[in-house]
C-alpha positions as CSV (number, residue, x, y, z in Angstrom):
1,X,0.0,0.0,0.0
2,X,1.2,3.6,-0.7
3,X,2.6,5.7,2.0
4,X,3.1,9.2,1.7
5,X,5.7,11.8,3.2
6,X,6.2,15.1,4.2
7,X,9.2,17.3,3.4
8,X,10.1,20.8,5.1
9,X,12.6,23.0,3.8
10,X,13.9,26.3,5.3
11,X,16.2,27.2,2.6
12,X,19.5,28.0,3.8
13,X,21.1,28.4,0.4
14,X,18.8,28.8,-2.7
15,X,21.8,27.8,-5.3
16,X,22.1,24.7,-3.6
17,X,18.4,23.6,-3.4
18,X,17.8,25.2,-7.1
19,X,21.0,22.2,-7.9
20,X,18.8,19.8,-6.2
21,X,15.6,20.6,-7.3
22,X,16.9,19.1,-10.7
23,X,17.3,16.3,-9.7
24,X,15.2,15.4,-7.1
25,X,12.5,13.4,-9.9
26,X,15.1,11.1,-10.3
27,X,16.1,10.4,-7.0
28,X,13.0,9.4,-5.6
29,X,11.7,7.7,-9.4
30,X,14.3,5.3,-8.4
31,X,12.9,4.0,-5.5
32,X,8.9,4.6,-7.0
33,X,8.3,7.4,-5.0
34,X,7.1,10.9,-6.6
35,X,5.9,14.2,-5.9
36,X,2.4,14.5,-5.1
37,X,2.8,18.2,-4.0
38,X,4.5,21.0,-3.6
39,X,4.2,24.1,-2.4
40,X,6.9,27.3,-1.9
41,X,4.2,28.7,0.2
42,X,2.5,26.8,2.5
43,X,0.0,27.9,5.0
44,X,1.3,27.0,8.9
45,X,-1.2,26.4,10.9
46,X,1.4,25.7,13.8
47,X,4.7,25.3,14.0
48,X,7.4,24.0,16.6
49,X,10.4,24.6,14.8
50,X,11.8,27.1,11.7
51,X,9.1,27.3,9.8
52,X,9.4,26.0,6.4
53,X,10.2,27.5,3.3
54,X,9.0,24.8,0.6
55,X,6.6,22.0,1.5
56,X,6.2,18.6,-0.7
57,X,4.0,15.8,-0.5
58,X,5.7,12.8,-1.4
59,X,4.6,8.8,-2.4
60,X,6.2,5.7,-2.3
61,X,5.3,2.3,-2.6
62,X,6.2,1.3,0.7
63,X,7.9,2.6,3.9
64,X,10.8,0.0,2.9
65,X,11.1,2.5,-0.3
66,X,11.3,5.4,1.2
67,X,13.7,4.3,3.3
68,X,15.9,3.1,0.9
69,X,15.4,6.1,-1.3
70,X,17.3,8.0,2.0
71,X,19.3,5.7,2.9
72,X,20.6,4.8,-1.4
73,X,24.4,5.4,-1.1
74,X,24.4,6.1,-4.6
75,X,21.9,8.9,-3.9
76,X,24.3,10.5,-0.9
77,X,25.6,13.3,-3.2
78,X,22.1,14.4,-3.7
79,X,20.9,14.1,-0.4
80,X,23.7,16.2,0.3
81,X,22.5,18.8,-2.3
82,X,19.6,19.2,-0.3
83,X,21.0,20.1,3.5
84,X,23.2,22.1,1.6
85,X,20.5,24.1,0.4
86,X,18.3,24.2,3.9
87,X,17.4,22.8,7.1
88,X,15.0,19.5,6.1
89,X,12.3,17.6,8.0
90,X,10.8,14.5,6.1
91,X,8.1,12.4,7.4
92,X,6.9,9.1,6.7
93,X,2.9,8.8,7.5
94,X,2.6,5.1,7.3
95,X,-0.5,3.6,5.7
């Protein structure tokens, strides 16, 4: 069954996260996960922490796939890409 996750970025860098941005699609294709939505905007309701810049909606197959899509050492350089580019909170909401 389908999980889905959310992703927080406070943009630290916008060069950075404008390099990973490009190849984000990739990244998580490789592991069946997508982006279901994303917004540069969002509306906080509440927030604990920074408050984000970007939010996206991801989906993946599984929580196995989502793991491995963070945990892929092939996709290290990328992940790095993106806590170059900002301070990131993802969140797997299990089915």
């Amino acid at each position: 069954m389908p999980v889905q996750a959310i992703a927080m970025i406070t943009i630290t860098n916008k060069d950075a996260l404008g390099a990973y941005r490009e190849k984000a699609a990739d990244a998580l294709a490789k592991h069946g996960g997508s982006v279901v939505s994303a917004d540069p905007e969002p509306i906080i309701l509440e927030a604990a922490t920074d408050v984000p810049d970007i939010t996206a909606l991801l989906s993946f197959p599984t929580v196995e796939a989502a793991k491995a899509w963070r945990e892929d050492p092939d996709l290290a350089d990328i992940h790095a890409l993106r806590n170059t580019g900002g301070k990131s909170t993802i969140v797997v909401l299990p089915a």
